[in-house]
C-alpha positions in Angstrom: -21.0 -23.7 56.8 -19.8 -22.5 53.7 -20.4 -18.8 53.0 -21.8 -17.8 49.2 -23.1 -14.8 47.5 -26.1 -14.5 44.9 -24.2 -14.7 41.2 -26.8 -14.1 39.5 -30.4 -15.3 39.4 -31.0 -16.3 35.7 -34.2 -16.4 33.1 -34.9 -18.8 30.3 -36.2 -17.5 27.2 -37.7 -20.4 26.2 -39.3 -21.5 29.1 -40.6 -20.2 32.7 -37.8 -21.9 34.7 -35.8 -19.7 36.7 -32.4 -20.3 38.3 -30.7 -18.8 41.4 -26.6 -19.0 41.3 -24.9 -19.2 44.2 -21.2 -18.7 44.4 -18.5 -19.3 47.1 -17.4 -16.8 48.8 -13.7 -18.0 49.8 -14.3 -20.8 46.7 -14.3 -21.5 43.2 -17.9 -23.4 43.3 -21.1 -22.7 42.1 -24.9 -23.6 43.0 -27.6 -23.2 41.3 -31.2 -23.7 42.3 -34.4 -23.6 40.6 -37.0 -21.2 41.6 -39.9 -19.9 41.5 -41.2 -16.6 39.0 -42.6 -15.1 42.3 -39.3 -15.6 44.5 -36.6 -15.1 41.4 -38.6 -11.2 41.0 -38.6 -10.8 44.6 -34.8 -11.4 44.7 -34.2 -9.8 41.9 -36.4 -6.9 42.1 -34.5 -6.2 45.3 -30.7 -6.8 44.4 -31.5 -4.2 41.6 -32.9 -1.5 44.1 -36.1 -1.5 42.8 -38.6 0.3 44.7 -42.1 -1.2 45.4 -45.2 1.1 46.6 -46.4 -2.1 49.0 -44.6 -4.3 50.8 -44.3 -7.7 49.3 -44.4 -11.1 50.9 -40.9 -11.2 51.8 -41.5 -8.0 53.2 -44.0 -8.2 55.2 -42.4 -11.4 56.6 -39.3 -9.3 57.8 -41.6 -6.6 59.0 -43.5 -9.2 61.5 -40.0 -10.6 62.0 -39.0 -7.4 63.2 -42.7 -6.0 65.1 -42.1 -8.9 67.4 -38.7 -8.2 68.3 -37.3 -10.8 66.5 -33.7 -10.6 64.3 -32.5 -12.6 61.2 -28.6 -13.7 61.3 -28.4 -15.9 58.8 -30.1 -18.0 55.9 -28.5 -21.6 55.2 -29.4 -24.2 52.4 -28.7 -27.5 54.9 -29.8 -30.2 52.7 -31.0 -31.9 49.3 -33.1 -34.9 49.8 -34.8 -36.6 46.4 -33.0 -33.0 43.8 -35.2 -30.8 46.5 -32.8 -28.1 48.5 -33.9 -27.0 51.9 -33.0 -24.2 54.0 -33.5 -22.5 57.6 -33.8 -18.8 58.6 -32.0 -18.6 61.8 -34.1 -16.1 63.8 -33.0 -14.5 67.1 -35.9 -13.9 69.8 -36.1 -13.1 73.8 -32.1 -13.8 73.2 -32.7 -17.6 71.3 -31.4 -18.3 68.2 -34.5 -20.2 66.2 -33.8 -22.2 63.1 -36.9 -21.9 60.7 -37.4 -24.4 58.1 -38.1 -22.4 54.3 -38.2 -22.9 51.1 -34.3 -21.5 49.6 -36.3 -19.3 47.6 -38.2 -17.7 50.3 -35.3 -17.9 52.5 -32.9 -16.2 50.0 -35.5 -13.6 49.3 -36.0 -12.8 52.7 -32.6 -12.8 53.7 -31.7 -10.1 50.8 -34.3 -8.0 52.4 -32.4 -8.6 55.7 -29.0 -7.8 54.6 -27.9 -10.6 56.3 -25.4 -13.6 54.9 -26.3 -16.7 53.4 -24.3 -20.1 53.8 -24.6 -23.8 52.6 -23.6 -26.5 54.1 -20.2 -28.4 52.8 -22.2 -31.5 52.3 -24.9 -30.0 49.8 -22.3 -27.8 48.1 -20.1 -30.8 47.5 -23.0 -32.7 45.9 -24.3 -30.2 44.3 -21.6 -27.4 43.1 -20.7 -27.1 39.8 -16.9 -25.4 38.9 -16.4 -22.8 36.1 -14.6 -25.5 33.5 -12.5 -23.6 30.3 -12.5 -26.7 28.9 -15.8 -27.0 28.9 -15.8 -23.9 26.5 -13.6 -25.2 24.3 -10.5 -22.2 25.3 -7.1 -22.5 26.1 -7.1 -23.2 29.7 -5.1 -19.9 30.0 -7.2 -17.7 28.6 -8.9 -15.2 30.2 -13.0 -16.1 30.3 -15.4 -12.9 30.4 -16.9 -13.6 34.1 -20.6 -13.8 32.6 -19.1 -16.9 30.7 -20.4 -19.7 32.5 -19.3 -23.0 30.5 -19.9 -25.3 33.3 -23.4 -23.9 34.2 -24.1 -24.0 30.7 -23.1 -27.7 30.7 -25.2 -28.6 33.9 -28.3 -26.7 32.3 -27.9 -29.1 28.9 -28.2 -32.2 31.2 -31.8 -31.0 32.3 -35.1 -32.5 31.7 -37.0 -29.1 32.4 -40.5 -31.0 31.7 -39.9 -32.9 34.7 -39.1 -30.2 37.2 -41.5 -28.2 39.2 -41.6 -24.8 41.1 -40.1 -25.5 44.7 
């Protein structure tokens, strides 16, 4: 498995899409995912440190994670079957380590809350991962890019039919 960090989780202006970037940790590659408004303000709401008076979904789910003695290690996107991702939330109980099929979204979200890491495995990132291109951009190849300037995401997103995709 193939450890990344959340990028970013990025908004269209135009549109209601939202996307969830992924990056290698030890790599040069990209993911990105489409999620839901609900799950991209849960993970974002979070990585930002903002404070909610109720617990959320993804909070309660760690909180009855945790009331029953239970402990998340570890999310991982293990597939894309038909442009769908799919993940687990490996779950340790009575000394078992339970692998519990989720949404990425919910997953992600939940393992934010859980401060725990999240992988992908090599297959789906090598089918799926997108690299930071200059070219792309159209600069010199070595010239320094601001690290918000992401041509080859930018690229990927102009391929898109966004009429034909649907909340996961």
């Amino acid at each position: 498995m193939i450890e990344v960090t959340i990028y970013s989780v990025l908004y269209s202006l135009l549109t209601r899409h939202r996307i969830v970037l992924l990056k290698e940790v030890m790599g040069e590659r990209y993911l990105p995912i489409w999620i839901g408004i609900p799950e991209s303000d849960a993970i974002a709401n979070h990585l930002q440190g903002t404070t909610i008076p109720r617990p959320l979904t993804h909070d309660l789910l760690l909180n009855v994670i945790r009331g029953l003695n239970g402990t998340v290690h570890y999310i991982v996107i293990n597939d894309l079957a038909d442009d769908t991702f799919f993940a687990r939330i490996a779950i340790e109980h009575d000394g078992q380590i339970k692998l519990i099929d989720a949404r990425p979204s919910d997953a992600m979200a939940l393992g934010v809350r859980a401060n725990v890491p999240i992988y992908v495995e090599p297959d789906v990132l090598a089918r799926a991962g997108i690299l930071e291109s200059p070219d792309i951009r159209g600069q010199d190849a070595s010239a320094e890019a601001p690290e918000e300037e992401l041509g080859a995401f930018r690229d990927f997103l102009d391929t898109l039919d966004l009429d034909k995709l649907e909340d996961d």
